[in-house]
N, C-alpha and C positions, 0 to 999 in steps of 0.2 A: 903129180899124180894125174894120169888123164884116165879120167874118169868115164868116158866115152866107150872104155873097154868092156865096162858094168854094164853099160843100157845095150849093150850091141850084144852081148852072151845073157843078158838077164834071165832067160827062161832057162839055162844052164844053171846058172848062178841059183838063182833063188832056193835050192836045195842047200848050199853051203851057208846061205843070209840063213835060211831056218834051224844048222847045225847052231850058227853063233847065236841065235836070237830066238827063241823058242819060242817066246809070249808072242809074235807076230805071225797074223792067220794066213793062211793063204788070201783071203779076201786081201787082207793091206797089200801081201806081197804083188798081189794082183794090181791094184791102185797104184803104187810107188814104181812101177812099170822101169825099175833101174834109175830112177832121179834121186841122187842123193840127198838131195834137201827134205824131200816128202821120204827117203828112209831116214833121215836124224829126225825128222818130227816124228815118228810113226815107234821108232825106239825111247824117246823121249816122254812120250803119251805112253807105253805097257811099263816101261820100269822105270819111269820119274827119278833120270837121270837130268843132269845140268849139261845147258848146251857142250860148253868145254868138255865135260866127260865125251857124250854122246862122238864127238867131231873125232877125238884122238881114239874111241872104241874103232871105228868108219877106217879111220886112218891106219889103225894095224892092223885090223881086217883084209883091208884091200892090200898091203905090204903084204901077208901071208900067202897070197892067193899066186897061184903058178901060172904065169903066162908066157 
């Protein structure tokens, strides 16, 4: 996964992270500036999910996405 493709479209992107992820404000999404570590925290903290969950959610997420 190069994840490099999230932080370089993220102000595109972050409409699609708030389709999958609705409890995250725009403030986070603002914060989390496309660094997936601060979005698995940030998804982790609103639905107190476990990291494993949280990583494999991240991970079909970004498998769905059209590039």
């Amino acid at each position: 996964m190069d994840w490099n493709r999230v932080e370089g479209s993220w102000k595109q992107l972050k409409g699609k992270v708030k389709e999958q992820w609705g409890k995250l404000t725009d403030d986070d999404l603002d914060v989390i500036a496309g660094k997936r570590d601060q979005l698995e925290g940030k998804i982790q903290e609103r639905y107190g999910y476990q990291k494993e969950q949280t990583k494999k959610e991240v991970e079909n997420w970004y498998d769905r996405q059209s590039w």
